[in-house]
C-alpha positions as a Markdown table, in Angstrom:
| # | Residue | x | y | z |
|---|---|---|---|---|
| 1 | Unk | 111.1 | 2.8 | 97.4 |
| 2 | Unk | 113.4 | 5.4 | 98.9 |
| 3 | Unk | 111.2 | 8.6 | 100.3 |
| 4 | Unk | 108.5 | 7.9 | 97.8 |
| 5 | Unk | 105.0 | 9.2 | 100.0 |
| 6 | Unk | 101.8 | 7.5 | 98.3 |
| 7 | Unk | 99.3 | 8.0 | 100.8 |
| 8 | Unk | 95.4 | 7.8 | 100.3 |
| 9 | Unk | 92.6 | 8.1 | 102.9 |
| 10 | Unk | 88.7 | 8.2 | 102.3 |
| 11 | Unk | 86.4 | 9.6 | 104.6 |
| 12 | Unk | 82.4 | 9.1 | 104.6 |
| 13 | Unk | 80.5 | 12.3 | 106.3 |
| 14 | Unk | 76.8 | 12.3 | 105.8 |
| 15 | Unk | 74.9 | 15.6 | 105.0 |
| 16 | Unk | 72.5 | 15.3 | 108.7 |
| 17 | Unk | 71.4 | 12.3 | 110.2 |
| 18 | Unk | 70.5 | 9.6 | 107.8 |
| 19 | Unk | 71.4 | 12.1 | 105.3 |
| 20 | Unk | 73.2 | 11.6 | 101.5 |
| 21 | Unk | 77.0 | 11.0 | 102.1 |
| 22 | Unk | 80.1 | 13.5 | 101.1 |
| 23 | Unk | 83.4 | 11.4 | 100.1 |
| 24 | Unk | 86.3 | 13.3 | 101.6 |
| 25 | Unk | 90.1 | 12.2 | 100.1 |
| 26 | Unk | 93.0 | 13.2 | 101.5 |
| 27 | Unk | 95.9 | 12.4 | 99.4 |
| 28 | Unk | 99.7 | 12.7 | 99.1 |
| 29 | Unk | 101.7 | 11.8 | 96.0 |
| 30 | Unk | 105.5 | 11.5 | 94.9 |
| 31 | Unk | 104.6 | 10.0 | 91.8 |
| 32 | Unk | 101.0 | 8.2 | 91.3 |
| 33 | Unk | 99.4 | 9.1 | 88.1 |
| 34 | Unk | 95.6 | 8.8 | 87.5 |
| 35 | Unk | 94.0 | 7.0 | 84.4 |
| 36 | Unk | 92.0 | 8.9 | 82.0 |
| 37 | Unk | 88.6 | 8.9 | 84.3 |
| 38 | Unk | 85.2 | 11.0 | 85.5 |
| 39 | Unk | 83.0 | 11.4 | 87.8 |
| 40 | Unk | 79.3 | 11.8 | 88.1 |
| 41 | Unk | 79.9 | 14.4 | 91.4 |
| 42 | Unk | 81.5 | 17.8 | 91.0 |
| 43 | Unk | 85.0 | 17.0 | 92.2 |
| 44 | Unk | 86.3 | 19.8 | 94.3 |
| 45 | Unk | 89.7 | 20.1 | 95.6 |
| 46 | Unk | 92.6 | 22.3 | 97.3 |
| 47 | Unk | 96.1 | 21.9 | 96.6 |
| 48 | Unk | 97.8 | 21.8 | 99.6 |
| 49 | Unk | 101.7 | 20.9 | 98.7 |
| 50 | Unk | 104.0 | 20.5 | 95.8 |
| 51 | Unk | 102.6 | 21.0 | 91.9 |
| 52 | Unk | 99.7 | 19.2 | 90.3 |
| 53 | Unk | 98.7 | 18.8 | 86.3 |
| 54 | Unk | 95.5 | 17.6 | 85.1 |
| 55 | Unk | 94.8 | 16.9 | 81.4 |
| 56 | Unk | 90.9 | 18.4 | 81.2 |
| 57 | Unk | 89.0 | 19.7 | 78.7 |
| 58 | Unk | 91.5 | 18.9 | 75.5 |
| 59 | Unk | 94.5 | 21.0 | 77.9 |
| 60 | Unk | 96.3 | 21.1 | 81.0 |
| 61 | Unk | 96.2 | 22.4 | 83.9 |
| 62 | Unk | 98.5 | 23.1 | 87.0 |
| 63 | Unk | 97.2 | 23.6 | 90.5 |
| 64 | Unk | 99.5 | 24.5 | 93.2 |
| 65 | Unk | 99.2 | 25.4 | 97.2 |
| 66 | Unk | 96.3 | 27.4 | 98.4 |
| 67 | Unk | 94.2 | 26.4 | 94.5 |
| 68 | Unk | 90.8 | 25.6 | 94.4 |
| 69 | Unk | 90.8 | 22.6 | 91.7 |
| 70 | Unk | 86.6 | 22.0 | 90.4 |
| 71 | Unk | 85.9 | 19.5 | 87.7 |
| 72 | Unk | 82.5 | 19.3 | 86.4 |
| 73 | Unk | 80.4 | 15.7 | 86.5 |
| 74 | Unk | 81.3 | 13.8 | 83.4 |
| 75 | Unk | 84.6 | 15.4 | 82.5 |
| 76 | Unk | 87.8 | 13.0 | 81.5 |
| 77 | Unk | 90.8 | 14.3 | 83.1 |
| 78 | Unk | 93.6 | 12.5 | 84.5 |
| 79 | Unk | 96.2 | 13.5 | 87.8 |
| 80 | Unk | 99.4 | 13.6 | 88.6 |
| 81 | Unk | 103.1 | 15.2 | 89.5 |
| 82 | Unk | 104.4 | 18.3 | 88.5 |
| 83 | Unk | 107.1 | 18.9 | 90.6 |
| 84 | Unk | 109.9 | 16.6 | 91.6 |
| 85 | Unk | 108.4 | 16.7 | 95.5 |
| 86 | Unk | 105.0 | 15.5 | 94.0 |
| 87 | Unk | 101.7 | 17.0 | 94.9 |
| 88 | Unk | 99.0 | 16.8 | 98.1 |
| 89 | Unk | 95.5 | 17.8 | 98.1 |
| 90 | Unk | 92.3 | 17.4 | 99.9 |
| 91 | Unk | 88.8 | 16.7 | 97.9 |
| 92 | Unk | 85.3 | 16.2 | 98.4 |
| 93 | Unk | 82.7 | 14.7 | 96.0 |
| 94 | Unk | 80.0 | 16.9 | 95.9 |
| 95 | Unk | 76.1 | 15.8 | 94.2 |
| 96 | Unk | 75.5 | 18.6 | 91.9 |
| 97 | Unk | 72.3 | 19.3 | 93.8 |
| 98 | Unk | 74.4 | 20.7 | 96.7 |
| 99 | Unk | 76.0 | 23.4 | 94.0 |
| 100 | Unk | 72.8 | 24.7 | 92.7 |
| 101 | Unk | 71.3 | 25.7 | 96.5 |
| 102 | Unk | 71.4 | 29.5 | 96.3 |
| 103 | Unk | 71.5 | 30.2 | 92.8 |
| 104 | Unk | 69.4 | 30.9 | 89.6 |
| 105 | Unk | 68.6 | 29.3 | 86.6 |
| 106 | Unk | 68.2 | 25.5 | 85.7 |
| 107 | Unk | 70.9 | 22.8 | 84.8 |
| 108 | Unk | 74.2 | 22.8 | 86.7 |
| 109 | Unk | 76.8 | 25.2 | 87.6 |
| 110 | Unk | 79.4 | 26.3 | 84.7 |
| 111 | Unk | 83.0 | 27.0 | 85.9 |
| 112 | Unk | 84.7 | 28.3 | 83.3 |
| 113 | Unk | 88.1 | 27.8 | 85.0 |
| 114 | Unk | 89.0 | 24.8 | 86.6 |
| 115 | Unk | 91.7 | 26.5 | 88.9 |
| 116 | Unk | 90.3 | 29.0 | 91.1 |
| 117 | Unk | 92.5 | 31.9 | 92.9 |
| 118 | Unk | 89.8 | 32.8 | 96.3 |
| 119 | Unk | 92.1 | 32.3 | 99.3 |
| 120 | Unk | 89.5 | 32.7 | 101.1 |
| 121 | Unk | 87.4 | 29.8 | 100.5 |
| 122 | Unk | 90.3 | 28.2 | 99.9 |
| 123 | Unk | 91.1 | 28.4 | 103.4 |
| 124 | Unk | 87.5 | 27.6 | 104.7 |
| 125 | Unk | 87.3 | 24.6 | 102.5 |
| 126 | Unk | 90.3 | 22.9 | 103.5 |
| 127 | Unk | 89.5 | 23.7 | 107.1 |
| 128 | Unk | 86.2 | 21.9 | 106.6 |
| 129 | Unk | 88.1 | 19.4 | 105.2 |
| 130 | Unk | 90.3 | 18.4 | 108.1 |
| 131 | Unk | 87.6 | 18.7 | 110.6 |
| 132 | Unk | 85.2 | 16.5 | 108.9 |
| 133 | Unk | 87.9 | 13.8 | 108.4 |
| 134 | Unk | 89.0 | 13.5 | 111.3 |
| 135 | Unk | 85.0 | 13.8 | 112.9 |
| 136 | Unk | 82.5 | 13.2 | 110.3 |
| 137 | Unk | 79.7 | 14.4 | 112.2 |
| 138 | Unk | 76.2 | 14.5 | 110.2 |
| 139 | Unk | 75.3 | 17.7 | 111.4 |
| 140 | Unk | 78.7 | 20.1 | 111.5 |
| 141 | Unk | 79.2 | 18.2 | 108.0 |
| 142 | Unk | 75.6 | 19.8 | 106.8 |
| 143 | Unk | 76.1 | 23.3 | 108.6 |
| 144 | Unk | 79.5 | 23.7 | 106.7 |
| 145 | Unk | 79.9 | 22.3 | 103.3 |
| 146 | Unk | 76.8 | 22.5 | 101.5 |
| 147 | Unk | 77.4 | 26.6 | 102.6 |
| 148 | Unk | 80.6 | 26.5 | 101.0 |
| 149 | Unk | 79.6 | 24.9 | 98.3 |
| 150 | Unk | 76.9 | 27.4 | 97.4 |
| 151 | Unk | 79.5 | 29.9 | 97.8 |
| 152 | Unk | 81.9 | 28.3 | 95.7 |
| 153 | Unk | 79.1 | 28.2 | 93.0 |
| 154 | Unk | 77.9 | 31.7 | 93.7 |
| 155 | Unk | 81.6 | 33.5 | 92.9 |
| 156 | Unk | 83.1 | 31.2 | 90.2 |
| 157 | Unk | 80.2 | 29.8 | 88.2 |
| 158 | Unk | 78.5 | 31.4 | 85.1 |
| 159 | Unk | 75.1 | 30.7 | 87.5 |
| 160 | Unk | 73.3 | 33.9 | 89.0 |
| 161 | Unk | 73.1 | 34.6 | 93.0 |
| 162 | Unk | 69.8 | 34.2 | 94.3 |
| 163 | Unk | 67.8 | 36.4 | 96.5 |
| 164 | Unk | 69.4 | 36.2 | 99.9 |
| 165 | Unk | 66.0 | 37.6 | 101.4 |
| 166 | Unk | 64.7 | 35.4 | 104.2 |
| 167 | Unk | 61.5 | 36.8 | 105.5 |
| 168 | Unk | 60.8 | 36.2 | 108.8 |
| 169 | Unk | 64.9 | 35.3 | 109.2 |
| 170 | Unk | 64.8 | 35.9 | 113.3 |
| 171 | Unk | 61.6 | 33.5 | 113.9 |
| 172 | Unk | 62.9 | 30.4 | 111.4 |
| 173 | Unk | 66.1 | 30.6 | 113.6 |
| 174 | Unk | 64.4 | 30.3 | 116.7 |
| 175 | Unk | 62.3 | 27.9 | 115.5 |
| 176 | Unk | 65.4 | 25.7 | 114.6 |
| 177 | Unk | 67.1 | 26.4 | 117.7 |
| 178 | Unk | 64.5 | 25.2 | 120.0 |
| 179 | Unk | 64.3 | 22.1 | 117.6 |
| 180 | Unk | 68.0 | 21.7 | 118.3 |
| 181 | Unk | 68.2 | 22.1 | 121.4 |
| 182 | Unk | 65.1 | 19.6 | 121.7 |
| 183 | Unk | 66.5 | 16.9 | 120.0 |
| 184 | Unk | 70.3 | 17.6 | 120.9 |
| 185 | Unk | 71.3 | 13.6 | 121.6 |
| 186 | Unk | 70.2 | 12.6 | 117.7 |
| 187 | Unk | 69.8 | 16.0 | 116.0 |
| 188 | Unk | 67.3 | 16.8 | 112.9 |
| 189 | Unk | 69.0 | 17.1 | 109.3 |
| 190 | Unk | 68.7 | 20.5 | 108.6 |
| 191 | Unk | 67.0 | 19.4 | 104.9 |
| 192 | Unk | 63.9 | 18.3 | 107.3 |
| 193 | Unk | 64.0 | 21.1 | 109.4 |
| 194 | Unk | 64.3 | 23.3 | 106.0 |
| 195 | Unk | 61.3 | 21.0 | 104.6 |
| 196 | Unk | 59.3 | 21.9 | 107.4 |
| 197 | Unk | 59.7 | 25.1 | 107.1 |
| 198 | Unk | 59.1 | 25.3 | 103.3 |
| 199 | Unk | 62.6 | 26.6 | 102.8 |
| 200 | Unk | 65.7 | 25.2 | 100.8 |
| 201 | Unk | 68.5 | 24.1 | 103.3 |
| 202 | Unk | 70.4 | 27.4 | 102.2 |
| 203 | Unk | 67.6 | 29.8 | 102.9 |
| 204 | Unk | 67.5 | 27.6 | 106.5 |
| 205 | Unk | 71.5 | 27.9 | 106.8 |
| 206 | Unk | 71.2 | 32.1 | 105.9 |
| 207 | Unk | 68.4 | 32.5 | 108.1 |
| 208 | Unk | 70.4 | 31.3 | 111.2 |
| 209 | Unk | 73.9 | 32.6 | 110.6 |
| 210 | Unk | 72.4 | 35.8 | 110.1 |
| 211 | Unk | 70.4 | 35.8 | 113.2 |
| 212 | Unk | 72.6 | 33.4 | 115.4 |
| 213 | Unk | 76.0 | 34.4 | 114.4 |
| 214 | Unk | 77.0 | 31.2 | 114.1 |
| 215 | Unk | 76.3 | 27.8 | 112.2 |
| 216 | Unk | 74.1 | 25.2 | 113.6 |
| 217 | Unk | 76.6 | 22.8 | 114.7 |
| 218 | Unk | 78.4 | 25.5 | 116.3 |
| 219 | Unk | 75.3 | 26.9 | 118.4 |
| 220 | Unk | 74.3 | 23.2 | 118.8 |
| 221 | Unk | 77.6 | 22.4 | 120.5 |
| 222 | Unk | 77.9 | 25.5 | 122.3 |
| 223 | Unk | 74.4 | 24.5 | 124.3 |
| 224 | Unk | 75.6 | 21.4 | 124.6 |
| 225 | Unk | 78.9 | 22.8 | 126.6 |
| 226 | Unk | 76.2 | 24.9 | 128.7 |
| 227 | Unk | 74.3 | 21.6 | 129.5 |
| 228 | Unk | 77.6 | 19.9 | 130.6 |
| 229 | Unk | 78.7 | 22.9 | 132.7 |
| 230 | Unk | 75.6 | 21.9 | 134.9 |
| 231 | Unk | 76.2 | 18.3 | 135.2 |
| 232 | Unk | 79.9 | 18.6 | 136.0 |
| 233 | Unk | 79.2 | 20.9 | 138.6 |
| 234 | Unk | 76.6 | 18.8 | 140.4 |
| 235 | Unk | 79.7 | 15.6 | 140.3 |
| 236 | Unk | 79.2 | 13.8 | 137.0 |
| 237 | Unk | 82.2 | 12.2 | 135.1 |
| 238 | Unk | 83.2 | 14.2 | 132.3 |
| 239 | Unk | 83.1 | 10.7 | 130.1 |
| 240 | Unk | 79.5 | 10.4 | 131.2 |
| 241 | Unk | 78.7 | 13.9 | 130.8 |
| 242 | Unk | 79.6 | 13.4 | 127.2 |
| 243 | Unk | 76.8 | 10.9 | 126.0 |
| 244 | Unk | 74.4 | 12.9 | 127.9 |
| 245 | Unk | 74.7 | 15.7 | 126.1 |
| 246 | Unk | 75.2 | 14.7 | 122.9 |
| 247 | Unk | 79.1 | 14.4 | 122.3 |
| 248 | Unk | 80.4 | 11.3 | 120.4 |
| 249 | Unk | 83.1 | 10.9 | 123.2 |
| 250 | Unk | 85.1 | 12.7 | 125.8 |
| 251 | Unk | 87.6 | 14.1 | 123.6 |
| 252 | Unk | 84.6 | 15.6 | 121.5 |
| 253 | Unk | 83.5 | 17.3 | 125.0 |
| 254 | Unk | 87.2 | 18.2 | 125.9 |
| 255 | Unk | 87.7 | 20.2 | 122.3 |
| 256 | Unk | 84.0 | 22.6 | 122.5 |
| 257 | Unk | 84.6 | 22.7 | 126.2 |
| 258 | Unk | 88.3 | 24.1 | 125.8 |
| 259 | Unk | 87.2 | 26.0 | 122.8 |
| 260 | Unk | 83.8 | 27.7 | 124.5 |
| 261 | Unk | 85.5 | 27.9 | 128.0 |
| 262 | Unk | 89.1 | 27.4 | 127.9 |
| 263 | Unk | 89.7 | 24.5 | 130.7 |
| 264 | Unk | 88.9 | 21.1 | 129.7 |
| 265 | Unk | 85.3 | 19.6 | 131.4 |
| 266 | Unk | 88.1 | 17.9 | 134.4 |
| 267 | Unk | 89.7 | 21.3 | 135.7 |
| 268 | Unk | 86.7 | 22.5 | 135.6 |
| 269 | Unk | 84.6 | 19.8 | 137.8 |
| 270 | Unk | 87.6 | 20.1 | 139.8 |
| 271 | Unk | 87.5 | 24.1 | 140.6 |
| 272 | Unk | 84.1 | 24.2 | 141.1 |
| 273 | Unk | 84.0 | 20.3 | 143.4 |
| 274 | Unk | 87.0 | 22.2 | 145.3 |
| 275 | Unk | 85.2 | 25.3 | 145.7 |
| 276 | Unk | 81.7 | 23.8 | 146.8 |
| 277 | Unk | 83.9 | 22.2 | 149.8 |
């Protein structure tokens, strides 16, 4: 087989806790060509190496690094190499419902193009992409894509923005926080917490970033680190501390910790054990 790469990996990330599920594919091709097929998702995709063409819509397309690839539900197309060095790409498998969050009118959204030039959300996507694949957490997985998503469908569809007015933004995010913050070991999908509320998940999402700064995951984990900082310093193992607050592991703890603090949860039990003596 010589260098030939054919590599395929799936990944399952649910949209919250007990939530509807996101397929995630991370491929890398020298030479595989897909059938004639469709899908009943919206298949969205980034190039990330080499050259792809797609037969769609009675032509062909090419999609090379840094593209945004959509294909609407029910579309035939096919796959496959454009470039002697062969093509790599991530994807997600989005329910149409999560494309029409945010915007007007009824039926789904239209993308008149099926390669999109937004390097932007190019970036964010594939980002998203990575994260979520290698830790398909239910709530960062909610917080992020179906956001981009309504993005995606807000600048490259034929389907209107809606009003991004939230009244009372500031009070729905508190409300949500404490919620969090409540419930941090098995976290609320944000769709209940949205249902609650009487809001759509994007109007929920809005009112937060706007008055937060950040994502729910991010302020969720952020709190968490906070939580942990108190239970190292009074002695407890960093692999303990990790369940207790809500982390799926230690190396879940190390990353926020490092990221929100810059020591990992061990030098920092360390300096503060050596420093109480």
């Amino acid at each position: 087989m010589g260098n030939v790469r054919e590599q395929a990996r799936w990944t399952r990330a649910r949209l919250g806790r007990g939530g509807p599920a996101v397929d995630l594919l991370t491929a890398r091709f020298d030479r595989h060509e897909y059938a004639p097929h469709a899908h009943d998702e919206f298949t969205v995709g980034v190039t990330v190496g080499g050259l792809e063409v797609i037969a769609y819509r009675g032509g062909r397309i090419h999609s090379g690094p840094g593209s945004i690839v959509v294909l609407e539900p029910g579309e035939m197309h096919t796959g496959g190499p454009a470039a002697p060095d062969g093509y790599a790409y991530r994807a997600l498998y989005a329910d149409p419902a999560l494309l029409t969050d945010g915007t007007l009118g009824r039926g789904l959204p239209h993308f008149p193009e099926a390669v999109l030039d937004d390097p932007e959300l190019a970036t964010a996507l594939r980002r998203a992409h990575t994260d979520l694949s290698a830790r398909p957490d239910p709530l960062e997985a909610e917080s992020r894509l179906p956001w981009l998503l309504t993005a995606l469908a807000r600048r490259h569809s034929t389907s209107r923005a809606s009003d991004d007015t939230v009244p009372g933004a500031g009070r729905i995010a508190l409300a949500v926080r404490d919620r969090l913050a409540d419930e941090l070991l098995a976290p609320p999908s944000l769709a209940a917490l949205a249902g609650d509320l009487g809001l759509s998940r994007y109007q929920l999402l809005r009112a937060f970033r706007t008055t937060m700064g950040v994502p729910p995951y991010a302020w969720l984990a952020q709190y968490r680190v906070t939580r942990a900082r108190a239970l190292l310093e009074a002695g407890a193992r960093p692999a303990e501390v990790a369940g207790l607050v809500g982390f799926a592991d230690q190396a879940h703890l190390t990353r926020w910790f490092r990221r929100v603090l810059g020591v990992t949860p061990a030098a920092y039990r360390n300096s503060v054990q050596d420093s109480a003596r």
